[in-house]
N, C-alpha and C positions, 0 to 999 in steps of 0.2 A: 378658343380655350385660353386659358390663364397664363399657361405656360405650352408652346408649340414647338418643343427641343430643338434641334438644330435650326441655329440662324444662318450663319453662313464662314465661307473662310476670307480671308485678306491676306493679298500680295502686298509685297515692297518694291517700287520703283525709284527710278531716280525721277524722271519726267513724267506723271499721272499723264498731261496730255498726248506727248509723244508714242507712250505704252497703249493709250487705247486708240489712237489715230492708225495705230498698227494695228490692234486687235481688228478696228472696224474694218481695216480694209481687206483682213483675212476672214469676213462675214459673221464674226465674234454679234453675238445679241446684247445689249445693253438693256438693264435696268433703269440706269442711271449715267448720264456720261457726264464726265467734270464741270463739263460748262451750264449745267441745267440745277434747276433748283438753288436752294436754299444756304447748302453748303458746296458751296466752289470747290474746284482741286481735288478731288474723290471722286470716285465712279463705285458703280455696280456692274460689272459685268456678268452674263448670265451662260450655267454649264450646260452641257445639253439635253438636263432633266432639268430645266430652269432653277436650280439653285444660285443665289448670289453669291459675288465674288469680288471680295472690295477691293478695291487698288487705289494703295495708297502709298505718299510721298516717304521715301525713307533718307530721304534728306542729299547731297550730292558729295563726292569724292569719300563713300566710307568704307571702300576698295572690295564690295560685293564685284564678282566676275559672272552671276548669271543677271539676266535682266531681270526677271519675278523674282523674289525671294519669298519662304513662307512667312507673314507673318505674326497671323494668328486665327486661332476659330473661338465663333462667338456660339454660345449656348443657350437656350432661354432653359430656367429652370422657375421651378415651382418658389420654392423658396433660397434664394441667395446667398442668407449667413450660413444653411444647415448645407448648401452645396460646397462654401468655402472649406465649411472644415470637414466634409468629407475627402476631399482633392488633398486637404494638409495633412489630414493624418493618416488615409492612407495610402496615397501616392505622390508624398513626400513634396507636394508644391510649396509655392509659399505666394502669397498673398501679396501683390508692390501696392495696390493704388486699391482704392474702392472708389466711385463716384456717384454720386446721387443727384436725379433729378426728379424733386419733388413734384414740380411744376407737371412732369410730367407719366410719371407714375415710377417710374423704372431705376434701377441702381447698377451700376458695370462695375464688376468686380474683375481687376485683372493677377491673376494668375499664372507664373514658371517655375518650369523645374530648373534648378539652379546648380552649377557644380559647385562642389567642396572649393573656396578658399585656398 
């Protein structure tokens, strides 16, 4: 189908490799692990209803105290502009980035809720 709603969520690490070298050896399932494929340094790790579970680098010393941190869920939707400004107007997100890849059909739209200034 066109649009198959939930894609998946992603963690924040410090070490991508370290974080799944532990998951694998607590029998964690992989979709994907950093060192395979296309795009290095990410993984897939898989829930126990196999949904994906990205783990990803969130950069080192930015004084996170858990190891995972949330941080983010990806959606497929139908149409992208008319999901942005439902989220914006009314559940008060706001829009950072849009990115588009023509090449290969799809567009990410990222999206937070933001506190007041």
């Amino acid at each position: 189908p066109a649009a198959r709603g939930f894609g998946h969520i992603a963690f924040n690490v410090e070490d991508v490799y370290k974080a799944c070298e532990k998951l694998d050896e607590n029998g964690v399932r992989f979709q994907k692990k950093p060192h395979e494929g296309r795009m290095r340094g990410l993984a897939f790790a898989l829930d126990p209803d196999g949904y994906w579970i990205e783990i990803c680098s969130r950069g080192r010393g930015l004084g996170w105290s858990e190891n995972f941190n949330l941080s983010q869920t990806m959606l497929r939707v139908k149409d992208g502009p008319k999901s942005v400004e439902f989220y914006t107007k009314h559940l008060g997100m706001t829009l950072l980035r849009r990115s588009d890849f023509k090449r290969w059909k799809f567009s990410l739209f990222f999206l937070a809720s933001l506190s007041p200034a």
